[in-house]
N, C-alpha and C positions, 0 to 999 in steps of 0.2 A: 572445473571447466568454466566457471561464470567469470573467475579471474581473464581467461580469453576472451571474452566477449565485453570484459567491459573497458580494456583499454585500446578498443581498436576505433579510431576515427571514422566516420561515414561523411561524404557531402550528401543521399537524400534517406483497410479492411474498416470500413468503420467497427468499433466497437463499443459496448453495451457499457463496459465498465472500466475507468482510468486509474492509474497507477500512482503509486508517489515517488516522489521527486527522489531518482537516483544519479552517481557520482558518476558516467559515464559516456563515454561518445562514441560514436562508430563510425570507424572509415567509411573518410569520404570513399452424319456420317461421314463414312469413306470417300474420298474421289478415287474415279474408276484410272487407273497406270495403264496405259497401253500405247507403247510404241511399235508396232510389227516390223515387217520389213525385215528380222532376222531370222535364222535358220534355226535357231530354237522354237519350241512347242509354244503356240499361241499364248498361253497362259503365264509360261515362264516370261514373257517378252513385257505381260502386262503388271508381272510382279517387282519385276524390275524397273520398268517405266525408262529402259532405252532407248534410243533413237539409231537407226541404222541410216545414217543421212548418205552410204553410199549407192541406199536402194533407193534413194529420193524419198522415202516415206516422213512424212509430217509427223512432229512430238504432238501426241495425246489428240489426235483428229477429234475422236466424241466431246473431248472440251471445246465446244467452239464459242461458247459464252464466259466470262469470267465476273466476278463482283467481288469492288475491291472497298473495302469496308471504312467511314469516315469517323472517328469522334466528333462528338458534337462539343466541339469549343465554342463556337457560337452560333448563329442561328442558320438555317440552312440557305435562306437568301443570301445570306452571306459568303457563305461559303462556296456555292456555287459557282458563281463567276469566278472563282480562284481556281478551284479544284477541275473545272470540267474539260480546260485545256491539256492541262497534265494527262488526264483520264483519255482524251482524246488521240494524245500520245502515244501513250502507253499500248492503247488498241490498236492503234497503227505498225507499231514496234513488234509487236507480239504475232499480227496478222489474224488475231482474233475480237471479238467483241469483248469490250471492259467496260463495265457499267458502275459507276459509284452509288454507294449505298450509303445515304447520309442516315445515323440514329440519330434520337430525341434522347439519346443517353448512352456512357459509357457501358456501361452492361449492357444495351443494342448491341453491338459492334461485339463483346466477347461471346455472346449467346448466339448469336447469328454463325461468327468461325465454328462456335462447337459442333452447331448444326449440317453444318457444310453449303451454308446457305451463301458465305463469303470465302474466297480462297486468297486475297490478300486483306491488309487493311495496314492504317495507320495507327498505332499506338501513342499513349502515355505508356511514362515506364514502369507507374502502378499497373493499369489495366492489360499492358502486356504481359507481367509475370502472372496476372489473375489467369490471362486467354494460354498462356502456355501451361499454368496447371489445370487446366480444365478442359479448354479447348482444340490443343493440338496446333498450337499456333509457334510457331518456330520463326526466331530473331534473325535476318540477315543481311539488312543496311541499318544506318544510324544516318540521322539526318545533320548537314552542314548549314548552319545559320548565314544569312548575309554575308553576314563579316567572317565568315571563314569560324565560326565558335560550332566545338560541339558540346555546347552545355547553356543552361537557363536556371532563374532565380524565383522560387517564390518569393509572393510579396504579399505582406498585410498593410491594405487599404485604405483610408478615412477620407469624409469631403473634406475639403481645404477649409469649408465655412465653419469644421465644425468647433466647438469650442475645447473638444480633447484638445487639439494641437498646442493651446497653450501647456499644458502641462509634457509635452512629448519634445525631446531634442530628435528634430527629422534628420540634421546629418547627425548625429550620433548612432540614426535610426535605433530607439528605446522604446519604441512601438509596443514592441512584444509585451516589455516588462509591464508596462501602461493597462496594458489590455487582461494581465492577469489580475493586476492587483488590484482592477474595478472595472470586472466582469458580472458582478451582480447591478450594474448600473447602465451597462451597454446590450444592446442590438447588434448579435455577429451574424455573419453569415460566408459559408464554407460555396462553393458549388458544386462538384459532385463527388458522392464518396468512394469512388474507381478513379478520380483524379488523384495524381501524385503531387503536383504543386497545389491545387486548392483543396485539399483534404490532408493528404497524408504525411507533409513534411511539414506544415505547419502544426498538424493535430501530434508531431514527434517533438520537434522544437519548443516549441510555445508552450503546448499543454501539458503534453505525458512529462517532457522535464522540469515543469514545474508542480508537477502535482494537481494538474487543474483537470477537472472530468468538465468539457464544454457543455455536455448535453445538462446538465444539474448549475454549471455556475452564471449562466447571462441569463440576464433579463428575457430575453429571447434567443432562440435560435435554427436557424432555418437553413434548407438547404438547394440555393437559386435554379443551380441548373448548370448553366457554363461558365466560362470565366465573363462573357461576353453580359451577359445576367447580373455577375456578379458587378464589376464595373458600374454598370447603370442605376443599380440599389443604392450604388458608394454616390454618384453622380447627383442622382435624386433624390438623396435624402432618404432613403427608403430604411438604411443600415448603419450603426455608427462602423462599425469596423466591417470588414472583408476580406476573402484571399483573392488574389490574383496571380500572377505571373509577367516576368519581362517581353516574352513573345508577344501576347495575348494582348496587351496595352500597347504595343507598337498597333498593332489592327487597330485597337480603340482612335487610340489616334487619327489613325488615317479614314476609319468611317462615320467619326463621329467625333473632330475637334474639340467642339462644345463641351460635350462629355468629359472628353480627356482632361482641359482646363480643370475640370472641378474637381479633380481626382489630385489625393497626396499618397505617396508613400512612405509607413511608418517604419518598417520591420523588411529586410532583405535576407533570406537564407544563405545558405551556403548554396555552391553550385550543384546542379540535377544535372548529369546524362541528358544530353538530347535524344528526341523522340524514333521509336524504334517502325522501322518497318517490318512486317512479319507476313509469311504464308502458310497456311496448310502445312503439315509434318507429310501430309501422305499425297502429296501433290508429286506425278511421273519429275523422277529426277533430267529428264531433257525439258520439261517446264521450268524448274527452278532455274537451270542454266539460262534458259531464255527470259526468266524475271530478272535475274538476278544481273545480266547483261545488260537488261537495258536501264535500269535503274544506278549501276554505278558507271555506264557513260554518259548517263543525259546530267548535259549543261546548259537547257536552252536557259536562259539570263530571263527571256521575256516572259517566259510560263513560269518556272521557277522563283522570279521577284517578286508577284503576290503574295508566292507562298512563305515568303521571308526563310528561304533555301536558295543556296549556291550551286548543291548537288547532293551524293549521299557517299559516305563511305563502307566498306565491308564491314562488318559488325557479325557479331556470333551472339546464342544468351547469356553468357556472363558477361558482356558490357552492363548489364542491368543488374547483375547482383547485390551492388552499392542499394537497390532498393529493397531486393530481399532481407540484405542486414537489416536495414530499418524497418520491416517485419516483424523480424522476429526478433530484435531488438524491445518492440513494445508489446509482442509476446512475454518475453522475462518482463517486464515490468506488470504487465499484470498477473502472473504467476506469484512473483514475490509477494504482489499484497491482496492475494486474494483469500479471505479471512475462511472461506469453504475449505479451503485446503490445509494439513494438518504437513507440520515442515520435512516429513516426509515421501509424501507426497508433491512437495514444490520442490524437492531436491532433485527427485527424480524425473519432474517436467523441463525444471533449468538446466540437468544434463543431458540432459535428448534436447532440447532447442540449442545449446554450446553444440552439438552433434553437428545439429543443421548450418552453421557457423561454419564450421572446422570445414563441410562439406566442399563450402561456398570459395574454399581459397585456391 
């Protein structure tokens, strides 16, 4: 089964312990259902979560508030004046209250959907597969870049001043290599470990394929907060290297010029899936139609061009799988060299993870 899993290409959990360098690549509570208004037994009407729009009755009346859940890429002032038109939108759209719920972390936002404390939100395509195994969180737009892209690049970071750059070809971008081979001399820093561009595709690329355990080989290392965090450590001297992303330094840009000037990039990934919208699993199926409606006709350009979005297209959760591979991808790598385990024991973890593989196609 490992033969499967290791000649499949991928484009994109912190862990305790890193792997060595293998020959391999991967493909690129409840809410309460109640619609009445049918001639079915009350209960039935709210298991189902139908809407009998020819009795005029309203989908899920007792929802009349909604909270729709933000990552925190950067800081909440920030993000506010971006996000609160949209949201104001969306309320309108919906004919009900929507209130955005900005976290101080990615795990805010999956802990919150578990709770039922948010019925939408915006994902990473890490912390969406986390908020769908745990918390009930179901994929069903993909968001449209500007330019019409749906996909984005991590990126490793350095300041322009720093003196690595002499040794790094920036367009050949050898960032990466730079960074492994004297990481006992460098200051990194990741931003959060539920991000997928600043944790998990760089900690798959960079590290687990070469054999590097981050947490043991730099000089220091730390974990900022958001990409928006990260950027200003790179800026300020605070870090010799960093992860970012191509979204994330567009914002830079625009809020913080100066900033951005000081900022190089070493290291560019393969492409990620752009970012998933998701809701509740157990959200009355005549709300989903009504999220799910207004979310793939809105065009407005003016509320939308903050958010470096076009619009959204339909999306299911295997648009995201490409990040499950890479899961469990560095699942088998730390199987393989984990010296507790006797190769019986790793035979039988790497064909139950190939399992998980095979599942995924």
């Amino acid at each position: 089964m490992l033969g499967l899993f290791i000649n499949r290409p991928i484009q994109r959990k912190a862990t305790q312990k890193w792997t060595s360098l293998i020959m391999l690549t991967l493909l690129s509570g409840s809410m309460l259902a109640s619609c009445s208004g049918s001639p079915e037994p009350e209960a039935d009407v709210a298991a189902t979560g139908t809407n009998d729009a020819a009795a005029g009755e309203v989908c899920a009346p007792e929802l009349t508030e909604l909270e729709f859940g933000i990552i925190s890429t950067e800081s909440q002032d920030n993000q506010k004046p971006k996000w609160e038109p949209f949201i104001a939108a969306m309320s309108e759209a919906l004919g009900r209250d929507v209130k955005a719920s900005y976290a101080t972390d990615y795990a805010g936002v999956i802990e919150a959907m578990g709770a039922g404390k948010v019925q939408m939100a915006w994902y990473g395509g890490k912390s969406y597969i986390e908020a769908a195994e745990r918390s009930d969180a179901e994929a069903f737009a993909q968001t449209v870049g500007s330019d019409g892209s749906k996909g984005y690049y991590a990126y490793l970071i350095t300041n322009k001043e720093n003196p690595i750059l002499s040794d790094i070809d920036t367009a050949a971008g050898d960032g990466d290599q730079y960074v492994v081979k004297n990481a006992a001399n460098l200051t990194f820093a990741f931003n959060d470990p539920n991000s997928t561009s600043g944790f998990l595709v760089p900690s798959y690329y960079v590290f687990a394929q070469n054999d590097v355990n981050p947490e043991q080989a730099f000089k220091e290392l730390i974990f900022a907060g958001s990409h928006e965090a990260t950027a200003l450590a790179i800026a300020n001297n605070q870090v010799d290297v960093a992860t970012n992303n191509s979204e994330s330094l567009v914002e830079v840009e625009k809020n913080d010029p100066e900033a951005f000037e000081n900022i190089q990039i070493i290291w560019t990934s393969p492409e990620i899936p752009s970012d998933p919208i998701a809701y509740r699993k157990d959200l009355p199926d005549c709300l989903k139609t009504e999220i799910k409606d207004f979310f793939y006709g809105y065009k407005d350009e003016a509320i939308l061009g903050p958010l470096e979005w076009s619009g959204f297209d339909e999306a299911d959760d295997a648009t995201w799988n490409t990040v499950r591979e890479l899961e469990i991808g560095k699942s088998i790598l730390e199987v393989k060299n984990d010296a507790s385990l006797d190769e019986a024991a790793k035979t039988e973890q790497i064909d139950a993870l190939n399992k998980e593989l095979e599942a995924l196609k």
